[in-house]
N, CA, C and O atoms as a GROMACS GRO file, in nm:
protein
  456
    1UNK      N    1  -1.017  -0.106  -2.635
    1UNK     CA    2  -1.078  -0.035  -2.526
    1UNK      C    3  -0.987   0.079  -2.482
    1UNK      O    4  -0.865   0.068  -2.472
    2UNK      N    5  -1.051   0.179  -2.459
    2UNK     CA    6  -0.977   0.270  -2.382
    2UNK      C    7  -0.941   0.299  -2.220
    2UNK      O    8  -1.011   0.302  -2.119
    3UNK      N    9  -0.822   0.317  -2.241
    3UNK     CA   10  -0.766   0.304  -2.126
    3UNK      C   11  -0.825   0.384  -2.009
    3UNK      O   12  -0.830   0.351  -1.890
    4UNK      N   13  -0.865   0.490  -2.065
    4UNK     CA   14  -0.969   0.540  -1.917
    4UNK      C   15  -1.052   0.584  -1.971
    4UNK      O   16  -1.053   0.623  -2.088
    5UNK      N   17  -1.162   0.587  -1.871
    5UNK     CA   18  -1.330   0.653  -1.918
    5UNK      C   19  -1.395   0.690  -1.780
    5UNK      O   20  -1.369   0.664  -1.662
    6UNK      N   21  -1.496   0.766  -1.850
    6UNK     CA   22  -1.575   0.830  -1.756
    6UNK      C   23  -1.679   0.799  -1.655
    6UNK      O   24  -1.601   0.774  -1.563
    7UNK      N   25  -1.800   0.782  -1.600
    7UNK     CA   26  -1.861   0.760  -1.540
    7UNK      C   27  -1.985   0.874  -1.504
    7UNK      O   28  -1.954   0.988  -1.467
    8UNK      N   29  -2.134   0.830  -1.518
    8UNK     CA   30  -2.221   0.883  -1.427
    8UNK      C   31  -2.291   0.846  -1.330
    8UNK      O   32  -2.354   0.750  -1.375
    9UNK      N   33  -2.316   0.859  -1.240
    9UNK     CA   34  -2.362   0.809  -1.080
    9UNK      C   35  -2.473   0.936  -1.046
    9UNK      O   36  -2.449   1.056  -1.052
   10UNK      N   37  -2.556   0.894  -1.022
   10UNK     CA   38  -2.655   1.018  -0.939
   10UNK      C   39  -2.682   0.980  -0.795
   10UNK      O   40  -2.690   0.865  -0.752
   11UNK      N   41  -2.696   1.096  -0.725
   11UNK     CA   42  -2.711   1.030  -0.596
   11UNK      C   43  -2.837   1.155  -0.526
   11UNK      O   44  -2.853   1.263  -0.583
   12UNK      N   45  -2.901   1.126  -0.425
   12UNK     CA   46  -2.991   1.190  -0.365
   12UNK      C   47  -2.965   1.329  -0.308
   12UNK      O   48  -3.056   1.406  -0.337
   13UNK      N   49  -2.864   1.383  -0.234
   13UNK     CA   50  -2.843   1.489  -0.229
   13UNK      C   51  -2.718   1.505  -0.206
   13UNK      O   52  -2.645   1.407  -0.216
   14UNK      N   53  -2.670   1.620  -0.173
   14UNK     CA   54  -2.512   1.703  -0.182
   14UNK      C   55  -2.445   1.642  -0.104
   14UNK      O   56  -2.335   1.604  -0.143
   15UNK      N   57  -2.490   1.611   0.041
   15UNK     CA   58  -2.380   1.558   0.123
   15UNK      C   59  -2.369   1.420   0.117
   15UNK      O   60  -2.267   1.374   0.169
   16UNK      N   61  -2.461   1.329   0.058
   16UNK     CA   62  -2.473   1.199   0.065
   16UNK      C   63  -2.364   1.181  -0.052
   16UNK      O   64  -2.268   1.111  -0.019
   17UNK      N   65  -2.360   1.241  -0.204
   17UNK     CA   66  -2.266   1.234  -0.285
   17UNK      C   67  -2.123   1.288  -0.239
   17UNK      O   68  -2.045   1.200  -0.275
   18UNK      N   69  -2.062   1.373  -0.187
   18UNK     CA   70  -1.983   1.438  -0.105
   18UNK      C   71  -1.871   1.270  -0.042
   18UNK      O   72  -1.759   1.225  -0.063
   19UNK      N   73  -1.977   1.240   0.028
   19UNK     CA   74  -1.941   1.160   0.109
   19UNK      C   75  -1.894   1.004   0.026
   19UNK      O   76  -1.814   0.913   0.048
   20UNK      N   77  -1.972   1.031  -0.056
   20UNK     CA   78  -1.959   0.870  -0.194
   20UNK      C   79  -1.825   0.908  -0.249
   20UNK      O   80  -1.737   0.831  -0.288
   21UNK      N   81  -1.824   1.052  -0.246
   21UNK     CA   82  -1.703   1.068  -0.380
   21UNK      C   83  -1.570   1.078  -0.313
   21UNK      O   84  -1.469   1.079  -0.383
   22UNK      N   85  -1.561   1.086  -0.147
   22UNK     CA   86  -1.478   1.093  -0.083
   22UNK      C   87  -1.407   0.943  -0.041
   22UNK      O   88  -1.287   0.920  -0.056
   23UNK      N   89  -1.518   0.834   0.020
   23UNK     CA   90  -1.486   0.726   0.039
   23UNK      C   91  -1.422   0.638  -0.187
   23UNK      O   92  -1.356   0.535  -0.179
   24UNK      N   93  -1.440   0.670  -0.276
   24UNK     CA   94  -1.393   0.652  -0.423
   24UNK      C   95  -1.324   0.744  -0.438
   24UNK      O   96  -1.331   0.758  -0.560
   25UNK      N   97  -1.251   0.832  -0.397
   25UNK     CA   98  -1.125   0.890  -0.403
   25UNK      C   99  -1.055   0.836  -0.277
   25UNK      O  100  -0.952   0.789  -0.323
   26UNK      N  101  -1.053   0.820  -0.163
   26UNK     CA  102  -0.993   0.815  -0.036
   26UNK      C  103  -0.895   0.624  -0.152
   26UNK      O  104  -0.784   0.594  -0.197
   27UNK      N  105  -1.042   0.560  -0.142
   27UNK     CA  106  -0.977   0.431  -0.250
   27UNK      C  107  -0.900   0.426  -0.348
   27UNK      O  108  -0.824   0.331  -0.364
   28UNK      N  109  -0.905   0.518  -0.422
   28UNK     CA  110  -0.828   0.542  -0.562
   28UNK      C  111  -0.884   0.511  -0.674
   28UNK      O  112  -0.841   0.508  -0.789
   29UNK      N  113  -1.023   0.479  -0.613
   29UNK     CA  114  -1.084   0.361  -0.746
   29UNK      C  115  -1.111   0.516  -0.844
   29UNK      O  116  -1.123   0.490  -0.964
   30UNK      N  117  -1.120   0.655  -0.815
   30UNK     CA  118  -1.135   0.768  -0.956
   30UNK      C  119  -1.003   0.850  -0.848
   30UNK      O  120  -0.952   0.844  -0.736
   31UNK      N  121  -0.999   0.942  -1.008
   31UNK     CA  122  -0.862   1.027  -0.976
   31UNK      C  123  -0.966   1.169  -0.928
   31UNK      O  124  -0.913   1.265  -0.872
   32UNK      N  125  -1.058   1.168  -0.946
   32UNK     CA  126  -1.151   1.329  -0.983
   32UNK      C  127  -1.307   1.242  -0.995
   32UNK      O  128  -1.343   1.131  -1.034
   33UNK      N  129  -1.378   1.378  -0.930
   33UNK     CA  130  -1.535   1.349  -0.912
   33UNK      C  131  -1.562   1.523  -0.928
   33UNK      O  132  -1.518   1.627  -0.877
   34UNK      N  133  -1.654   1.487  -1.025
   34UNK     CA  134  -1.737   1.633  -1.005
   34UNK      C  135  -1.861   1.644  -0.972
   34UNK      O  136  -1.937   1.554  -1.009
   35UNK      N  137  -1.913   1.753  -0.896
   35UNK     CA  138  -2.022   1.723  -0.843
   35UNK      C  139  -2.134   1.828  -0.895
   35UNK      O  140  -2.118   1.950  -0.894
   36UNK      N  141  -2.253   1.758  -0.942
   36UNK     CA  142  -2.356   1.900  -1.036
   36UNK      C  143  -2.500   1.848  -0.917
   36UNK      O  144  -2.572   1.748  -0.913
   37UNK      N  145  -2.491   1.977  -0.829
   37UNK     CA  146  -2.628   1.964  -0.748
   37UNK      C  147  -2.712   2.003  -0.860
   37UNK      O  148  -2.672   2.041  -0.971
   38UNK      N  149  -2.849   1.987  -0.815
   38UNK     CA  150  -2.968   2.059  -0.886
   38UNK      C  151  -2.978   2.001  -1.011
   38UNK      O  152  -2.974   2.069  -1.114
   39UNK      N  153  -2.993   1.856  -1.012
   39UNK     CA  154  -3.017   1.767  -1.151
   39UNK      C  155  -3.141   1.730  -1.148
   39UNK      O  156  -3.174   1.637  -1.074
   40UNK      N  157  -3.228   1.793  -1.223
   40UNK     CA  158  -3.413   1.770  -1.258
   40UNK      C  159  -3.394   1.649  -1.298
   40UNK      O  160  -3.348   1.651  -1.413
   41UNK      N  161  -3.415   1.481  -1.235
   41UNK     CA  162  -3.455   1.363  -1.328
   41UNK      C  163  -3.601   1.338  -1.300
   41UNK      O  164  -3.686   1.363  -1.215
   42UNK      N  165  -3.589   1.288  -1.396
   42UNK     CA  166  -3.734   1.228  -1.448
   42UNK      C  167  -3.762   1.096  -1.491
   42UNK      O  168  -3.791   1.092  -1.610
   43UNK      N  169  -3.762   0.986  -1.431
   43UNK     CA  170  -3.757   0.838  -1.477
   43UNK      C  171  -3.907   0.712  -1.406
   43UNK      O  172  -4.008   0.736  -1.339
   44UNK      N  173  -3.869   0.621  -1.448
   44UNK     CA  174  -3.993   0.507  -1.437
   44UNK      C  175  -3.942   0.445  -1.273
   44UNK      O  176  -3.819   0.442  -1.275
   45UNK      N  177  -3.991   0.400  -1.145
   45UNK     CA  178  -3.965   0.344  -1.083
   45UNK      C  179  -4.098   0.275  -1.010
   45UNK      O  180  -4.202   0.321  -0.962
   46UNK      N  181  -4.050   0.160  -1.023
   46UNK     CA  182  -4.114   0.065  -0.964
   46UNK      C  183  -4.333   0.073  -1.036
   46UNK      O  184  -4.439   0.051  -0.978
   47UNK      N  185  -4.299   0.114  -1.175
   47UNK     CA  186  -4.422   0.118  -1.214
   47UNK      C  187  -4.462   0.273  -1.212
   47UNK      O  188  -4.524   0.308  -1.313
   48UNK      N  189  -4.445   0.344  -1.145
   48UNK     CA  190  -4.466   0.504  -1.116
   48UNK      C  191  -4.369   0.600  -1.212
   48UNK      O  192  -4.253   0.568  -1.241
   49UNK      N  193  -4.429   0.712  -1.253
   49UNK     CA  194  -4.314   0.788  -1.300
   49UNK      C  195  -4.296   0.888  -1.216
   49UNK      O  196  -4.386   0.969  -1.192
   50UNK      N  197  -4.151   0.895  -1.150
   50UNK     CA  198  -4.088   1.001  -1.053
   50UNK      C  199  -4.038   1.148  -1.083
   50UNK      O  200  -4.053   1.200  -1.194
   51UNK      N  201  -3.999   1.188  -1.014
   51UNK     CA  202  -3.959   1.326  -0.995
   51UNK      C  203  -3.860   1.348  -0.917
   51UNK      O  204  -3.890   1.396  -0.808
   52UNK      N  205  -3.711   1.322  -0.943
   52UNK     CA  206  -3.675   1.406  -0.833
   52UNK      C  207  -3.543   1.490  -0.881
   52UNK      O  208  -3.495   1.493  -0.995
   53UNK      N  209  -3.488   1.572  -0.741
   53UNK     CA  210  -3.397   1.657  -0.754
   53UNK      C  211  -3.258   1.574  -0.687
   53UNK      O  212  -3.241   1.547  -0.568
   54UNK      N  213  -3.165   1.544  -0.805
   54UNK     CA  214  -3.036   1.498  -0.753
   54UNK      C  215  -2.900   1.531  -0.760
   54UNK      O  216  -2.878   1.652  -0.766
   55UNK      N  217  -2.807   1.460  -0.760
   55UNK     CA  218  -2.684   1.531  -0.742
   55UNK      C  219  -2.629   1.441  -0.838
   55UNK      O  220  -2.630   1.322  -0.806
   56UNK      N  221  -2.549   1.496  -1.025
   56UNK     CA  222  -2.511   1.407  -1.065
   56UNK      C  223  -2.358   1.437  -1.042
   56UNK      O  224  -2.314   1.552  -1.027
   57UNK      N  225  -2.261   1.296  -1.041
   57UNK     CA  226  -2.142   1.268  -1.010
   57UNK      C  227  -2.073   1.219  -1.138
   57UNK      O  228  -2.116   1.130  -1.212
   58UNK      N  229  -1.986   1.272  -1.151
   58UNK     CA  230  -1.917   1.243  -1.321
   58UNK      C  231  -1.753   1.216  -1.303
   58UNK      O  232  -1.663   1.297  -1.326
   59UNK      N  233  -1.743   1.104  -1.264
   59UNK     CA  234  -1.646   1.035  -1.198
   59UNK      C  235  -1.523   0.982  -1.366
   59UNK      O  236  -1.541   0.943  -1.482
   60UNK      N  237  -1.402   1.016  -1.273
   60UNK     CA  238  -1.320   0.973  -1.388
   60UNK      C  239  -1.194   0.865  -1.329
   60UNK      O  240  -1.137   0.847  -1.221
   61UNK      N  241  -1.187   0.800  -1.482
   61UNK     CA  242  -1.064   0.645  -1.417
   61UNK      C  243  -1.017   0.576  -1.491
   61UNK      O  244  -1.010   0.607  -1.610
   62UNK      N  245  -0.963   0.446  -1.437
   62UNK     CA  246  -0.941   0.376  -1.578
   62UNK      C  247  -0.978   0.291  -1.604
   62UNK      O  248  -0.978   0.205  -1.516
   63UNK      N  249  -1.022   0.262  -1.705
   63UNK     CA  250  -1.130   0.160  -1.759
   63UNK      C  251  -1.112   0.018  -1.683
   63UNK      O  252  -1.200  -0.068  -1.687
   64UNK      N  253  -0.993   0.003  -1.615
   64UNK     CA  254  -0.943  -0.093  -1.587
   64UNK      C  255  -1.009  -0.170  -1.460
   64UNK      O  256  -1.022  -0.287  -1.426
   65UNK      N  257  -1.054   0.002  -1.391
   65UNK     CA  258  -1.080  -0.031  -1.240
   65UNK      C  259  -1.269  -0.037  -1.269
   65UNK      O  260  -1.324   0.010  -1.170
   66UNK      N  261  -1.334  -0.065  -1.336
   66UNK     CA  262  -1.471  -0.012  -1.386
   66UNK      C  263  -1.537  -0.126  -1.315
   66UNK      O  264  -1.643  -0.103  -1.256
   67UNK      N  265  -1.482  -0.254  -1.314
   67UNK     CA  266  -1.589  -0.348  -1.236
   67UNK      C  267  -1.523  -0.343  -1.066
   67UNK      O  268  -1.587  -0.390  -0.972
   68UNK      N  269  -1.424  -0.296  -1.055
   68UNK     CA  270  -1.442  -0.280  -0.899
   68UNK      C  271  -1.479  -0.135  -0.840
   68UNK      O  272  -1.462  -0.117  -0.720
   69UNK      N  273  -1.536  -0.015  -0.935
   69UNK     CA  274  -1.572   0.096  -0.907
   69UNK      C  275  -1.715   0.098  -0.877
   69UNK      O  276  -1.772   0.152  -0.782
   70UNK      N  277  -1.769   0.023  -0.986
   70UNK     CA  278  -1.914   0.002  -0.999
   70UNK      C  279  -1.980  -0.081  -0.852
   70UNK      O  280  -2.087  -0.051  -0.800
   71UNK      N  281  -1.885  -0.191  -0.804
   71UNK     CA  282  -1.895  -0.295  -0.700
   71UNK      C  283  -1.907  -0.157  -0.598
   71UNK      O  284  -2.024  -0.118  -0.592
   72UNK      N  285  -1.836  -0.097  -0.539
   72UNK     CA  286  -1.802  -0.017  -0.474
   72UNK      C  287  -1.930   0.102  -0.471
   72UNK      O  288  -1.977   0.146  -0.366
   73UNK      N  289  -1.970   0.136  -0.589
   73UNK     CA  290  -2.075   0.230  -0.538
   73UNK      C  291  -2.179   0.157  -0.556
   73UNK      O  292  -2.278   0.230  -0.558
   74UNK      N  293  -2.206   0.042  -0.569
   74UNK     CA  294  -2.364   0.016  -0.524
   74UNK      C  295  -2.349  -0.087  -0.372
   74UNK      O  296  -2.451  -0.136  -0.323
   75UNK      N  297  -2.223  -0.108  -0.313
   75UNK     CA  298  -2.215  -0.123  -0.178
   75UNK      C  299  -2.203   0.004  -0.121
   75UNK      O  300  -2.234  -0.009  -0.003
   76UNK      N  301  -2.176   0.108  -0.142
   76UNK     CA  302  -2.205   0.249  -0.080
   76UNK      C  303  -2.334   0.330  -0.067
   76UNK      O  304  -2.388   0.393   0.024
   77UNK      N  305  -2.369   0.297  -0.217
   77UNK     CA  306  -2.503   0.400  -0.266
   77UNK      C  307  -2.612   0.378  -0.177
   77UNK      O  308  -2.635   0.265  -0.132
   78UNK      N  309  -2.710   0.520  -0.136
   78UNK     CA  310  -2.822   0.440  -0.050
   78UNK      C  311  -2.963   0.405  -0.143
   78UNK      O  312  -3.080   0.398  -0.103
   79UNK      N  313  -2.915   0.387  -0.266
   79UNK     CA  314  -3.010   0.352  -0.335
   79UNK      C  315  -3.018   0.195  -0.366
   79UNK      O  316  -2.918   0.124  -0.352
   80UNK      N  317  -3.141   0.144  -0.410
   80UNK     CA  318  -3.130   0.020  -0.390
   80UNK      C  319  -3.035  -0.050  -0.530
   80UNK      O  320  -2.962  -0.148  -0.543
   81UNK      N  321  -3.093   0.085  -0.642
   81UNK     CA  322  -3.007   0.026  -0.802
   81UNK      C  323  -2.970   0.151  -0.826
   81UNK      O  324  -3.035   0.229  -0.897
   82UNK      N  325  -2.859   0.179  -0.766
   82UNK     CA  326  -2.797   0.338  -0.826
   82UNK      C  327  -2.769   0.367  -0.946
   82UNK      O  328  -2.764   0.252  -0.987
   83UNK      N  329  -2.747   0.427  -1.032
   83UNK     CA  330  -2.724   0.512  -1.201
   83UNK      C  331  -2.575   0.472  -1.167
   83UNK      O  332  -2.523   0.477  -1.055
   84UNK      N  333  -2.511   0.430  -1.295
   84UNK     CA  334  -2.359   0.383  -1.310
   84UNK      C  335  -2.363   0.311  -1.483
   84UNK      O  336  -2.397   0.203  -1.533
   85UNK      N  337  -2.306   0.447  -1.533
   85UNK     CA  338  -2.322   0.424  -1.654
   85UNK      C  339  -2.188   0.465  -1.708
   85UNK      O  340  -2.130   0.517  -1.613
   86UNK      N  341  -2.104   0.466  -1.824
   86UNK     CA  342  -1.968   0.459  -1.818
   86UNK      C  343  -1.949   0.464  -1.989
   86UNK      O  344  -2.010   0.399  -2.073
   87UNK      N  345  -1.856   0.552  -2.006
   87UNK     CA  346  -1.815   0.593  -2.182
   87UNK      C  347  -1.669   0.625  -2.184
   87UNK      O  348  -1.635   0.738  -2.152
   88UNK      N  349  -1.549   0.505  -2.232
   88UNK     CA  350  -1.457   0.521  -2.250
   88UNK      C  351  -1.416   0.692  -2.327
   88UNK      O  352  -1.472   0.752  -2.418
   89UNK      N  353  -1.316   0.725  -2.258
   89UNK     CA  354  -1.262   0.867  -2.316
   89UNK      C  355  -1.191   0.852  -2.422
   89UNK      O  356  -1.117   0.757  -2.444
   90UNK      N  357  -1.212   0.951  -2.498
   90UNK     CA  358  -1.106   0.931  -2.659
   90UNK      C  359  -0.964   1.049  -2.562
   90UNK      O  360  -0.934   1.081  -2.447
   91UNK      N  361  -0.920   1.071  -2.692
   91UNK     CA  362  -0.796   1.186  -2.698
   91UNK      C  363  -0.824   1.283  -2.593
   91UNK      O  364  -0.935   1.323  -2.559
   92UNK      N  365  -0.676   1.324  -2.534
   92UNK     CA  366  -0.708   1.400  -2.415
   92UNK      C  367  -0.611   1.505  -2.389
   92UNK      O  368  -0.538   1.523  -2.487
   93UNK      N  369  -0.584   1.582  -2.287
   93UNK     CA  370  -0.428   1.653  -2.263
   93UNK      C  371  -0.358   1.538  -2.180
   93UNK      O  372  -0.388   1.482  -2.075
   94UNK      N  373  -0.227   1.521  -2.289
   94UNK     CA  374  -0.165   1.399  -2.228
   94UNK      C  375  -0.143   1.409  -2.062
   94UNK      O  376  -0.155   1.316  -1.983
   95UNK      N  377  -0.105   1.559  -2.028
   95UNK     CA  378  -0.088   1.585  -1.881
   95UNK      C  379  -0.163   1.548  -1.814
   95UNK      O  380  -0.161   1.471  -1.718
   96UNK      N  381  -0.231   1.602  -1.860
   96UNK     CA  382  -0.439   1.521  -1.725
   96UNK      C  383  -0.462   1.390  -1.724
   96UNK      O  384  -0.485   1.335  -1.616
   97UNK      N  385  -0.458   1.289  -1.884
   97UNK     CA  386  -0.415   1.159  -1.873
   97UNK      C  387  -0.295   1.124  -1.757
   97UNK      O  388  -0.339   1.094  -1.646
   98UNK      N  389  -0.171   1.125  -1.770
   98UNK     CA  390  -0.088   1.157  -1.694
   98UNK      C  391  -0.115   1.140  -1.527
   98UNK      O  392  -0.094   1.052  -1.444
   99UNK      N  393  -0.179   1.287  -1.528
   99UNK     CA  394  -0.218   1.257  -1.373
   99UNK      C  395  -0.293   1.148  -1.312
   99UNK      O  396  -0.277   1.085  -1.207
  100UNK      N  397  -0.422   1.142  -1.453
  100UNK     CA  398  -0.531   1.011  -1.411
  100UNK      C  399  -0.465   0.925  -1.351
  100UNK      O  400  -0.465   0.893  -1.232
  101UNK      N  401  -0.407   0.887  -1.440
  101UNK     CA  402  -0.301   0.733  -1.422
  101UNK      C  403  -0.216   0.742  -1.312
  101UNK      O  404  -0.172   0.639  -1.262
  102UNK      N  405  -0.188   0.852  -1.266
  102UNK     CA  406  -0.134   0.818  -1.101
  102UNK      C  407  -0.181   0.843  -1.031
  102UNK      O  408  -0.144   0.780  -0.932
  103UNK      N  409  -0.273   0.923  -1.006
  103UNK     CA  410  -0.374   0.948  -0.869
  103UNK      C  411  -0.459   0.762  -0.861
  103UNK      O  412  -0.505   0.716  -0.756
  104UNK      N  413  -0.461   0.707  -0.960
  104UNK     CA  414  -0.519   0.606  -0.945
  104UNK      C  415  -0.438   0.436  -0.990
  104UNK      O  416  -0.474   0.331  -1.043
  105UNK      N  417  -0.331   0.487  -0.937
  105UNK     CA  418  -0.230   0.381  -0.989
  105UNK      C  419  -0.255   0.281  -0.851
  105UNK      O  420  -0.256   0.158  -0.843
  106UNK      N  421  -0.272   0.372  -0.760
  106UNK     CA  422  -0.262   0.267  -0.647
  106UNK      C  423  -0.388   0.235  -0.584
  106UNK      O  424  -0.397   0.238  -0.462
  107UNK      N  425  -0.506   0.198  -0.673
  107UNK     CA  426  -0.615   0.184  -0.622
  107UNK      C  427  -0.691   0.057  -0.552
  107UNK      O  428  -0.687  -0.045  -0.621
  108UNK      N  429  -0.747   0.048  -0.450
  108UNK     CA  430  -0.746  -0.060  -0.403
  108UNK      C  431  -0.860  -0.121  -0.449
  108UNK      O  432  -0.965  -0.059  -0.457
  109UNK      N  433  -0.846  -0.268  -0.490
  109UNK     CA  434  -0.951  -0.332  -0.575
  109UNK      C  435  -1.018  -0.467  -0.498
  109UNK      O  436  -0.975  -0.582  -0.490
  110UNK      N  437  -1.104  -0.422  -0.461
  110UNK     CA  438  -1.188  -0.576  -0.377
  110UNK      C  439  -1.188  -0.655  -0.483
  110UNK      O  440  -1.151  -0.625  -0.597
  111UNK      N  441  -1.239  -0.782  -0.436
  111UNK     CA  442  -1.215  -0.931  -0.462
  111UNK      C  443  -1.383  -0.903  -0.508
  111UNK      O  444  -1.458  -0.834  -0.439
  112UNK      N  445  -1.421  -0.967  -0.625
  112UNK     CA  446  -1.518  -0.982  -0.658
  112UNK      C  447  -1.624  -1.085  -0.568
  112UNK      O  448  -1.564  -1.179  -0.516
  113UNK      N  449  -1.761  -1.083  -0.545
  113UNK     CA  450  -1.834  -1.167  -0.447
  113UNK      C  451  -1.844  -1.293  -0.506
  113UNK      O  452  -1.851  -1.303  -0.629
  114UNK      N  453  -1.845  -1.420  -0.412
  114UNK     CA  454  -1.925  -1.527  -0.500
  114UNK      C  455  -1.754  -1.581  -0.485
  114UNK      O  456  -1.716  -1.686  -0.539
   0.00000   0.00000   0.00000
């Protein structure tokens, strides 16, 4: 497995993601969030096929922290089953690796439920 990977999260609009990517950085659970307003999806919900305009979030970390990142944004998200989908990173600039690994060295990791 690789030691860090990526992440996608969509969220409803600019400030609602803003605010997700602040409380998962403020944590440490990602080192970096980028934010792409103006994402055309198009998917199945609840029997209906939707439409909407969202904000995708392309969150980066280490593979390590992936089940307490994931915990974390669907206790945040105001969706009921938020997008959290995740693809270990290959080869990288060792420097940016580097940084990953300490902006998120000290990340705080809840206790799993149950």
């Amino acid at each position: 497995m690789s030691e860090f990977s990526v992440c996608l999260v969509t969220a409803p609009s600019l400030p609602q993601a803003k605010q997700l990517a602040r409380n998962l950085l403020q944590e440490r659970l990602v080192a970096c969030v980028n934010l792409v307003p103006g994402v055309a999806s198009m998917y199945w919900w609840e029997g209906h096929l939707e439409e909407a305009e969202e904000v995708l979030m392309i969150l980066k970390t280490r593979s390590s922290l992936l089940q307490s990142l994931g915990q974390r944004v669907r206790e945040l998200h105001p969706y009921s089953v938020p997008e959290f989908l995740s693809w270990p990173l290959g080869p990288g600039s060792p420097e940016y690796l580097d940084w990953l690994a300490a902006e998120t060295a000290q990340a705080r990791i809840s206790e799993p439920a149950g």
